[in-house]
N, C-alpha and C positions, 0 to 999 in steps of 0.2 A: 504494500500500500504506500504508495509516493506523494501522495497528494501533502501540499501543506499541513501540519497539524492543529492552525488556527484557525482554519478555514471553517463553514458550517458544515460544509461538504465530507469531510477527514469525520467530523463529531458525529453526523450520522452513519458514517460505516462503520466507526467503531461500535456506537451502539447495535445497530444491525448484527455485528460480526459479534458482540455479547449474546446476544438476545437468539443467536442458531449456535451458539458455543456451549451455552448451556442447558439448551432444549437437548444436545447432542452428545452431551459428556458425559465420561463411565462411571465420572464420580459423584455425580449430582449439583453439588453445591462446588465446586473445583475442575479447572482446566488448566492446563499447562501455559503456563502465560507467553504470547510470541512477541514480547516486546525486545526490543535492543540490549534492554539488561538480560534478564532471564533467560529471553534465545531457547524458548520452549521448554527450559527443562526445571522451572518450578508451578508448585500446582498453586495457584490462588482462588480466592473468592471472587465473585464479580466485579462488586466496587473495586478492587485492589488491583482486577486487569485495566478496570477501565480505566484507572488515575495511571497504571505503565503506559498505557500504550497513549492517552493524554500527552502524559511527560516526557517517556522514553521513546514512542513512535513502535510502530511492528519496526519488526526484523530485515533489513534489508533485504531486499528481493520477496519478500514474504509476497504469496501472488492467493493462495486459497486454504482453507480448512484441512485440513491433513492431518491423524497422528496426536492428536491432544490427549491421549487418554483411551480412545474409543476402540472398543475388541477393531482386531486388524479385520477383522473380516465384514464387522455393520455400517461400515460405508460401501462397500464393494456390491455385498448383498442387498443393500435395501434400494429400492427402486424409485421409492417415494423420494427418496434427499438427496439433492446433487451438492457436493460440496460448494463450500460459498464461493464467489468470487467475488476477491477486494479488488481488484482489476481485471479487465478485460483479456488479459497474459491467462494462459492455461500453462503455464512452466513451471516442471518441475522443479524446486528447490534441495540443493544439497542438505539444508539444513532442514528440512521435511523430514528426512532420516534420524530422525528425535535420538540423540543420549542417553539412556537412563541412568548416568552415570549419576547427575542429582540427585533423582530422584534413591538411588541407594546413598549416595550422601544425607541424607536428612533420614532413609531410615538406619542407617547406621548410627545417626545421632540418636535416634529414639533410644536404640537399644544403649548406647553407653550411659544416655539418663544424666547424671548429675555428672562433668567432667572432675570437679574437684572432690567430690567425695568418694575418700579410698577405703571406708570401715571396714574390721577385720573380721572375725568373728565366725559363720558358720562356714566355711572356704574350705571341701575337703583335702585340697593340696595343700592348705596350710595348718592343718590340724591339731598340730604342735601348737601353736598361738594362738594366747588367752583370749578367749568372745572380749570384744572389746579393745582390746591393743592394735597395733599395726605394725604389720611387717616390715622391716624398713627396703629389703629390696621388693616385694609386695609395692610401697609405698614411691620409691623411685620410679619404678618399671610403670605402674600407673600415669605420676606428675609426668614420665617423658611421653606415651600415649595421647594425653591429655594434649602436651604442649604442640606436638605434633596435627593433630588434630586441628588445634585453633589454628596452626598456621596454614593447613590445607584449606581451612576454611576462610582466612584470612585473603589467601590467593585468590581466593574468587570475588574478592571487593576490589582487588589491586588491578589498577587500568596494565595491561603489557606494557605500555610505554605511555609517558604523559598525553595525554588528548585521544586517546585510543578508547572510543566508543563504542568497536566493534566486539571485540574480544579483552577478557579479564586476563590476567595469569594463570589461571585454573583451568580456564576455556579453552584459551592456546593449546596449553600441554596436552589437554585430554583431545581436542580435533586432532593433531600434529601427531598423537600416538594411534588413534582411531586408521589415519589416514594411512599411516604406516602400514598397519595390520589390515586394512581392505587392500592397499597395492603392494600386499606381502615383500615387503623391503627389510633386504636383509639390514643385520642391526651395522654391519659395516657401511652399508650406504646410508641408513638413516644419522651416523656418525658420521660420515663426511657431506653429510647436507649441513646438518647442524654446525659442523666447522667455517664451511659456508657463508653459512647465514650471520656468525661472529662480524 
């Protein structure tokens, strides 16, 4: 969608492109947001798409509905819904081919729950140590997880380089690794592309 985003024009396709996003989504109240930030691979609320794509605009080249959530097969098969068109472009997008990489990002969050709390206690590897105490490499091995963690998550707020609105640091590595492994390149060319690119 290229239109200006000040326009009235830009306001009603997004609402439009709300309004069959989530008539059409697997998760009901959630759809993969295709704004510039996100880049389809966080799930939001309505309002919450509609203020990205307001603020951040779709996704470059972003042309139609594709891929948000919805079983691979209930656009193919249903006959009733033609995916939307935000332009008159029927072109396929590379980035149509959705990530899920996020989305295990956030539930790998789920499951680590609280980063900073390491409590000891019922742990049968650690069985030896009293309910309540904590282990100190227990407690190490945790804090570097932890730290580790925020900073992967961290990358994904960090522009790749100043004014870079296209791609985060997170984004990069993981398309740049993806792309690797669909044009099955060996790790020796992917090292000297990367040298390259220095």
């Amino acid at each position: 969608m290229d239109k200006a985003r000040n326009t009235q024009a830009y306001i009603d396709r997004v609402a439009k492109f709300i309004e069959f996003a989530f008539t059409h989504s697997a998760r009901g109240n959630a759809i993969l947001c295709p704004c510039r930030k996100c880049l389809n691979c966080c799930w939001f609320e309505a309002s919450d798409v509609y203020e990205h794509l307001l603020y951040h605009g779709f996704i470059s080249g972003y042309k139609r509905w594709i891929y948000h959530g919805e079983a691979s097969s209930s656009l193919a098969s249903d006959s009733d819904h033609d995916p939307v068109q935000l332009d008159d472009v029927q072109e396929e997008n590379d980035l149509d081919n959705y990530d899920e990489m996020f989305e295990m990002i956030q539930d790998m969050a789920h499951l680590i729950g609280d980063l900073g709390d390491s409590g000891g206690g019922e742990d049968p590897i650690h069985e030896d140590v009293e309910p309540g105490s904590v282990d100190p490499l227990l407690e190490r091995k945790k804090k570097h997880e932890a730290d580790a963690f925020r900073q992967f998550i961290a990358d994904d707020d960090e522009e790749l380089y100043p004014g870079c609105t296209t791609f985060s640091k997170l984004c990069f590595v993981v398309r740049l690794l993806h792309t690797k492994s669909l044009g099955g390149w060996s790790d020796k060319s992917f090292d000297m592309m990367l040298e390259l690119l220095k």
